[in-house]
C-alpha positions in Angstrom: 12.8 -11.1 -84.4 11.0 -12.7 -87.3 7.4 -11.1 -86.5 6.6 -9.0 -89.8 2.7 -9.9 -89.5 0.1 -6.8 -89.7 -1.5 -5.9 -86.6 -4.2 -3.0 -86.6 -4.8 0.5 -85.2 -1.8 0.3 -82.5 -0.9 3.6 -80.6 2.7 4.9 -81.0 2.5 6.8 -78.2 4.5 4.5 -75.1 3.5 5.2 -71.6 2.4 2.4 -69.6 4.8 -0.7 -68.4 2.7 -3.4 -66.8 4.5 -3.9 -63.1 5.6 -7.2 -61.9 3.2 -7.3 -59.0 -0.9 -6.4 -59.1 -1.3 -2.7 -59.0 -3.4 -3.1 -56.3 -1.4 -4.8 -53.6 -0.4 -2.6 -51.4 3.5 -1.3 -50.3 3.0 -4.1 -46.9 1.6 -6.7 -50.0 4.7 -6.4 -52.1 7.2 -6.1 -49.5 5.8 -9.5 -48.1 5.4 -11.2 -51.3 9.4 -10.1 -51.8 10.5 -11.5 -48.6 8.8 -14.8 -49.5 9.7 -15.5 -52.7 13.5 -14.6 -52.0 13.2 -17.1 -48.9 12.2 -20.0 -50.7 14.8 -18.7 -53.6 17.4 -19.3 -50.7 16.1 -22.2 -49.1 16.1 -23.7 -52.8 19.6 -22.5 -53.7 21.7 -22.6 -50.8 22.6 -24.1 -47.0 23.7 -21.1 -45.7 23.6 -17.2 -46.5 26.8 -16.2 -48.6 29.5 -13.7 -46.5 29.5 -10.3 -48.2 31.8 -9.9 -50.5 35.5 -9.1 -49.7 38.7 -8.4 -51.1 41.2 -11.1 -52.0 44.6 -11.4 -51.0 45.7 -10.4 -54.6 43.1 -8.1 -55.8 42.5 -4.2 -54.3 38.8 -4.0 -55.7 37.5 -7.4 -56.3 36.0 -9.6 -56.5 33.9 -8.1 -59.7 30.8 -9.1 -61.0 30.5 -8.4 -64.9 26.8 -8.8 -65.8 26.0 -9.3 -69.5 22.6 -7.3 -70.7 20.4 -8.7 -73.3 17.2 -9.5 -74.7 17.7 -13.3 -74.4 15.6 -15.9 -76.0 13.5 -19.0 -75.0 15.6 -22.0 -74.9 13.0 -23.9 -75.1 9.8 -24.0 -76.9 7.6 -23.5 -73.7 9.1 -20.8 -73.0 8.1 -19.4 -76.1 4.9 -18.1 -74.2 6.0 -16.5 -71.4 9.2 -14.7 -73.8 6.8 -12.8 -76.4 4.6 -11.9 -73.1 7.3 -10.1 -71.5 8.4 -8.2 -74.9 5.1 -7.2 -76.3 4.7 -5.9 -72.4 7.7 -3.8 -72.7 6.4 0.0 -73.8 10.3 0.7 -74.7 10.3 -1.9 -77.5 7.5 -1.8 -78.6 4.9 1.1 -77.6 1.5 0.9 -78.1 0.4 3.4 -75.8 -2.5 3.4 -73.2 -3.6 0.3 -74.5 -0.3 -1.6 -73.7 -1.9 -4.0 -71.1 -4.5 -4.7 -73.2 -3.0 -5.2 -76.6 0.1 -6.8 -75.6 -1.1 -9.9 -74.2 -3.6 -10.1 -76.8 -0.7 -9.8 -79.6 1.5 -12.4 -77.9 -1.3 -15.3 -77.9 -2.0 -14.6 -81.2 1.8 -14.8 -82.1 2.7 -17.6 -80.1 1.8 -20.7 -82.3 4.0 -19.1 -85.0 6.9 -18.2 -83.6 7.2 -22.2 -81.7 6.9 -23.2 -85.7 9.5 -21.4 -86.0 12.0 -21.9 -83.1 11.0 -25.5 -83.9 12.4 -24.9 -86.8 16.1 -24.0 -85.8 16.1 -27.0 -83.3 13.7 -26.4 -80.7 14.8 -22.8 -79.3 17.2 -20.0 -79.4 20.6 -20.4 -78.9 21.7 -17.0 -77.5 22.0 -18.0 -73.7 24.6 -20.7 -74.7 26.8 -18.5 -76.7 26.1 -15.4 -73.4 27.1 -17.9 -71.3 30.2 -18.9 -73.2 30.9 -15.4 -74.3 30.8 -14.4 -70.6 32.8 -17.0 -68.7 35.5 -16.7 -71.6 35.9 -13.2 -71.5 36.2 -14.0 -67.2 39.1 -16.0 -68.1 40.6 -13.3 -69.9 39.8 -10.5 -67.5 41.2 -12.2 -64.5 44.8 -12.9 -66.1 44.9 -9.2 -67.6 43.2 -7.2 -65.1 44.6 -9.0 -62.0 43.6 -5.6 -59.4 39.1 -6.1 -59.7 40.0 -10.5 -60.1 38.2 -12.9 -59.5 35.3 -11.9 -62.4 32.5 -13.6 -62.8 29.9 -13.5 -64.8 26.2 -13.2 -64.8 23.3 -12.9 -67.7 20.4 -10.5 -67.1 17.8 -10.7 -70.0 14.9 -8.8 -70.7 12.4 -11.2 -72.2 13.7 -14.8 -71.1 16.0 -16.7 -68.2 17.6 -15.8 -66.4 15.6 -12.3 -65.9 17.1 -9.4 -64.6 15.4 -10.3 -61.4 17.2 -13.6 -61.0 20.2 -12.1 -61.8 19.8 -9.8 -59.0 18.9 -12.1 -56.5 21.8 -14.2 -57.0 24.2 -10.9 -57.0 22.8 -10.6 -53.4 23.3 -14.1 -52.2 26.2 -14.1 -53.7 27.2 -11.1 -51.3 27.7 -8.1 -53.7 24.9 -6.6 -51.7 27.9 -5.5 -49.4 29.7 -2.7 -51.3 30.4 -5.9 -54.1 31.0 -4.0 -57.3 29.0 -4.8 -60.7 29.4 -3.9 -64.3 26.2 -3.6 -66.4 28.0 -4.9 -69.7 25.6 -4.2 -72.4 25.9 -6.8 -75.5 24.0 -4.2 -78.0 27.1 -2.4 -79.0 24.7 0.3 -80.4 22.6 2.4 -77.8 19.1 2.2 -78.3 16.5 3.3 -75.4 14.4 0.3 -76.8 17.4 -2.2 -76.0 19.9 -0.5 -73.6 18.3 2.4 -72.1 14.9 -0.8 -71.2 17.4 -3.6 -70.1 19.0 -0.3 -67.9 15.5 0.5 -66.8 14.7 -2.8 -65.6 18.5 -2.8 -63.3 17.4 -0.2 -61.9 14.0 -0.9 -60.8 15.2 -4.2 -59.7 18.0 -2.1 -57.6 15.2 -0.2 -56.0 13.0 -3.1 -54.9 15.6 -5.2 -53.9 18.3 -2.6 -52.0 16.1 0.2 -51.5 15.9 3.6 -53.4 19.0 6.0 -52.9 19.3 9.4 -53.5 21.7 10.3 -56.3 24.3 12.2 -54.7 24.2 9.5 -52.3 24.7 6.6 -55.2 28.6 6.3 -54.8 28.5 6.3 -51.1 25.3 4.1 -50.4 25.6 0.6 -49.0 24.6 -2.2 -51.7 26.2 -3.5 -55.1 28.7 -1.2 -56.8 27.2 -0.6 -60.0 28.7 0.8 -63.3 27.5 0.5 -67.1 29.2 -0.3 -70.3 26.7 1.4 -72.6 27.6 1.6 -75.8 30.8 0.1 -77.6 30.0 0.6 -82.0 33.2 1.3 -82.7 35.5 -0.8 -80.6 38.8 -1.9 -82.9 37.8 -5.7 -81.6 34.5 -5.6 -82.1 35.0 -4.2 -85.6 37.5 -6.9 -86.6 35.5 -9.3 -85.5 33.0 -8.6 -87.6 35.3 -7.7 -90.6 37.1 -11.2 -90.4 33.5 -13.1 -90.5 33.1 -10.6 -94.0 36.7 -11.7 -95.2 35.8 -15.6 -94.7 32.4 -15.5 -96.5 33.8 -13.3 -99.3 36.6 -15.5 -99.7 33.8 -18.4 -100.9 33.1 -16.2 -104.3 35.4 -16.5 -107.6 38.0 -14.7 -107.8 36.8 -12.5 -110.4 33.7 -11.8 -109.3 34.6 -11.0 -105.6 34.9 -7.4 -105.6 31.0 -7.1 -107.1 29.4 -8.5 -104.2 27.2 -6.6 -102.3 27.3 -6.1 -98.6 24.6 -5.6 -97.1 24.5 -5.0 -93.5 21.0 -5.6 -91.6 20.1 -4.3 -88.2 17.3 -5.0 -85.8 14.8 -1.7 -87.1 13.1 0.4 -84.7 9.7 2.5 -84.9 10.1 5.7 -86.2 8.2 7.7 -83.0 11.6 6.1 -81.5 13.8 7.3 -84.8 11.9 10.7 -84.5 12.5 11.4 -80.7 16.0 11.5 -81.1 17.6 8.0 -80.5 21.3 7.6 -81.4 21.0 3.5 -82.8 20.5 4.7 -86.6 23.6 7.0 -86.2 25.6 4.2 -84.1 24.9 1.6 -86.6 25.9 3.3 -89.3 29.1 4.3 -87.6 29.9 0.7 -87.1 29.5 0.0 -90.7 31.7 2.5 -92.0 34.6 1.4 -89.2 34.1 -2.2 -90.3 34.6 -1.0 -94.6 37.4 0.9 -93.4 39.0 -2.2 -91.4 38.0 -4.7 -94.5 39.6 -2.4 -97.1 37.7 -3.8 -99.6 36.0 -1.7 -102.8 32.5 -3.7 -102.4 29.6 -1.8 -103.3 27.2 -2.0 -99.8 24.3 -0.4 -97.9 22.5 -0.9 -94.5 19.0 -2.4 -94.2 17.0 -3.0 -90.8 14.9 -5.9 -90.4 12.3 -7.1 -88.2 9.5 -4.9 -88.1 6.3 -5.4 -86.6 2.6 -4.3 -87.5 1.5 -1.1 -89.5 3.2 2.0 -88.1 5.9 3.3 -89.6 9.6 1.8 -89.0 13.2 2.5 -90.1 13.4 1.3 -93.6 14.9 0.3 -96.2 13.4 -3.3 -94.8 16.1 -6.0 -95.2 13.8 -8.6 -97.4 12.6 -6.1 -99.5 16.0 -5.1 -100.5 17.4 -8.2 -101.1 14.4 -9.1 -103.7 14.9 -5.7 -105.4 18.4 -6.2 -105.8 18.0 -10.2 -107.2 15.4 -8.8 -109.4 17.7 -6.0 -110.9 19.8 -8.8 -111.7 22.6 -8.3 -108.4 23.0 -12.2 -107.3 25.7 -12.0 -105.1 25.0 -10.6 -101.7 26.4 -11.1 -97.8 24.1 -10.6 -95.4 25.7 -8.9 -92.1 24.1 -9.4 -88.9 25.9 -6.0 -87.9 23.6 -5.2 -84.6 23.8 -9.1 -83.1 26.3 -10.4 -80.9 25.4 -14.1 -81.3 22.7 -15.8 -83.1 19.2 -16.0 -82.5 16.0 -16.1 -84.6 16.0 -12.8 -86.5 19.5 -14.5 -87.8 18.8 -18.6 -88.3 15.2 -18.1 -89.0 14.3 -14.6 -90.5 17.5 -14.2 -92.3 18.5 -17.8 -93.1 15.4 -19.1 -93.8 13.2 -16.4 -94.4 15.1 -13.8 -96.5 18.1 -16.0 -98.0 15.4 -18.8 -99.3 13.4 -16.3 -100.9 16.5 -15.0 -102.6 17.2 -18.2 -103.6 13.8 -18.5 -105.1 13.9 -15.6 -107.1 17.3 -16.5 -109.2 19.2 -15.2 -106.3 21.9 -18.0 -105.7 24.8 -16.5 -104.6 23.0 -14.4 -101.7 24.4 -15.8 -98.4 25.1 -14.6 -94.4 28.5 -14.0 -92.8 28.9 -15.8 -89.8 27.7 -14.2 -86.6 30.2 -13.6 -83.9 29.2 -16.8 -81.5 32.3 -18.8 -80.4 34.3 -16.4 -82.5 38.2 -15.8 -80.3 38.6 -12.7 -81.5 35.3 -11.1 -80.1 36.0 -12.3 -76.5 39.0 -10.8 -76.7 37.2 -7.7 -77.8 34.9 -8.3 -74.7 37.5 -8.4 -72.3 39.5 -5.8 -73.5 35.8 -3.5 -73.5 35.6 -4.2 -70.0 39.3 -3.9 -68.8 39.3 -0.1 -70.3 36.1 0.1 -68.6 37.1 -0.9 -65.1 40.9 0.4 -65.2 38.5 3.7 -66.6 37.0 4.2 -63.2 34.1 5.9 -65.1 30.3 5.3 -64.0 29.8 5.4 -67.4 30.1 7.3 -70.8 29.5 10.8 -70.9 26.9 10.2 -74.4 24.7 7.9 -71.5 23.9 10.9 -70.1 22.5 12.7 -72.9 18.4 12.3 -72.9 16.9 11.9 -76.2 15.9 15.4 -77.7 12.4 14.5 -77.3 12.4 12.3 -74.1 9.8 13.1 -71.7 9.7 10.1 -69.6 10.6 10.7 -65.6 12.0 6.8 -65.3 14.4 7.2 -68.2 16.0 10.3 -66.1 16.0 8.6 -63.1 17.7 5.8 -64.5 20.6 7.7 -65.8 20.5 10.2 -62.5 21.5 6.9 -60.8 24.0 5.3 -63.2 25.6 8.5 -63.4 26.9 8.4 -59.8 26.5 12.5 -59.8 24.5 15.4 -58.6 24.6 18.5 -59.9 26.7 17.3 -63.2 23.3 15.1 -64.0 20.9 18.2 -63.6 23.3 19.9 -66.3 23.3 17.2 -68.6 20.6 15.0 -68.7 17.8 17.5 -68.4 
């Protein structure tokens, strides 16, 4: 998101995630504050408790829930607040070491009053749960006409930093009765793996699994009462995700002359990530790329390009080249035709309409610049739902837990969470001891 603003001396070292209750209640505290608060969810929400979930007369495993992963946004500018609190608390985004409690509400306040200016600024908040929730419900449609054996599918949002949390999401999956051998698909909507993005939003399922249902042994994880679950991961190369993409190039390419077409310069622009995270082994720079080159080799197209990551924040050291400063170098060398390709994003949201639109483009435009512009993102776009539904119909008709890369650790991971995490989505004993360790 658009936060390039220099913060001191932070810690690259991540270890500490705030919990969601005090660290001093104790086991009888939190159980009863639990209990509570999911009665008066209930008494709020509903008349009566929902049946567990059964099968339908014309489906063998449904119903299924399909539950789509993401950082979210504040829809509001209130929310605002409470969004950047959450993501400056979350040691797999952004780790700032022992000092994490400390330093990350300290950095959100500060924040705050500039990131409202600019949600403000592309109409009052972001936009990403409207096109999750249409995303979702279309790609439903889709899935229960083509994949008529796990129908009825419906859909859910779990985000990381804004409503409706994970938590929520979990707490309607049980009153909706998928506590009761209900099956779930954790549907990722980063199509590149990152432990920051993925492997936290995965981190968070489970922990809410484990407070809410109880913790499970893994070789007991298949056979265990409680929701069903399995992950879609990682999808960078999917055929409909990549011709998605490549028809959004094809439209804004098509606004240049003729005869100046095949100069303009693709630029593809990902969120970055810290290079501690780079350095430990994390496959997003490699994914990324990958779904670059599959998108040139679907457009066909003799365009010179390169990939930039945007969006850094304060003084360590992140993935570079940096998105802005390669667009100014390029204006300046006298390049002024450019498409900017939101290759990491599913839908829009501030790093697009605000960083890149009015941010990186505007600048551009300053500096001589004028034919710089954005591909559209992939929104309301046909063609990606039917990518997302035909993701998740290989997925379930797959009967896989998950992909084999998920469990592959980082080459320098050393957190115990991470591992338990993938121990659990894995579904497996002693195949997880041989791989993930």
């Amino acid at each position: 998101m658009a936060l390039r603003a220099p913060l001191n001396r932070l810690s690259k070292s991540s270890l500490y995630l705030p919990p969601t209750t005090p660290t001093s209640a104790t086991s009888t505290d939190r159980s009863i504050f639990l209990q509570t608060w999911h009665k008066s969810r209930s008494t709020r929400s509903m008349a009566t408790v929902a049946p567990p979930v059964t099968q339908s007369s014309t489906s063998r495993s449904g119903p299924t829930a399909i539950v789509f992963m993401n950082m979210g946004g504040p829809s509001t500018l209130p929310e605002v607040g409470p969004f950047l609190s959450r993501l400056f608390a979350d040691a797999d985004l952004i780790p700032l070491g022992r000092l994490q409690p400390y330093l990350g509400p300290l950095i959100s306040r500060r924040r705050t009053p500039k990131i409202i200016t600019q949600y403000a600024a592309i109409g009052g908040g972001s936009p990403i749960r409207k096109w999750s929730e249409h995303q979702s419900s279309e790609m439903c449609k889709l899935l229960d006409q083509q994949c008529p054996e796990s129908a009825p599918h419906k859909p859910y949002l779990a985000f990381r930093y804004a409503d409706p949390l994970t938590e929520e999401m979990y707490h309607r999956l049980l009153a909706d009765g998928f506590g009761q051998h209900g099956r779930a698909v954790a549907f990722t909507q980063y199509p590149q793996y990152s432990c920051s993005t993925t492997g936290s939003s995965l981190n968070e399922l489970w922990k809410w699994r484990t407070r809410l249902e109880g913790p499970s042994s893994t070789s007991s994880a298949a056979s265990s009462p409680g929701v069903k679950w399995s992950v879609i991961d990682r999808w960078p190369t999917h055929p409909g995700l990549v011709a998605a993409f490549a028809q959004n190039i094809h439209a804004q390419l098509q606004t240049y002359p003729a005869e100046t077409r095949r100069d303009v310069i693709l630029l593809f622009s990902a969120h970055s990530l810290p290079m501690s995270v780079v350095n430990r082994g994390d496959t997003y720079p490699a994914e990324v790329a990958a779904t670059v080159h599959a998108v040139l080799h679907r457009l066909g197209v003799p365009n010179p390009y390169r990939l930039c990551w945007q969006s850094q924040v304060g003084p360590s050291a992140w993935l570079g080249a940096q998105t802005a400063d390669t667009v100014i170098n390029y204006v300046r060398k006298g390049h002024r035709d450019m498409i900017l390709v939101p290759i990491a994003f599913t839908s829009d949201h501030i790093e697009t309409l605000y960083e890149l639109d009015r941010e990186v483009i505007h600048e551009a435009h300053q500096e001589g610049g004028t034919g710089v512009k954005r591909a559209e993102s992939l929104n309301g776009s046909r063609l990606f739902v039917e990518a997302l539904a035909e993701v998740a119909r290989e997925h379930l008709r797959s009967g896989e837990s998950c992909s084999r890369q998920m469990g592959m650790r980082c080459q320098g991971c050393k957190s115990e969470r991470c591992l338990e995490q993938k121990r659990f989505f894995m579904n497996t004993g002693r195949e997880v001891e041989q791989v993930v360790r």
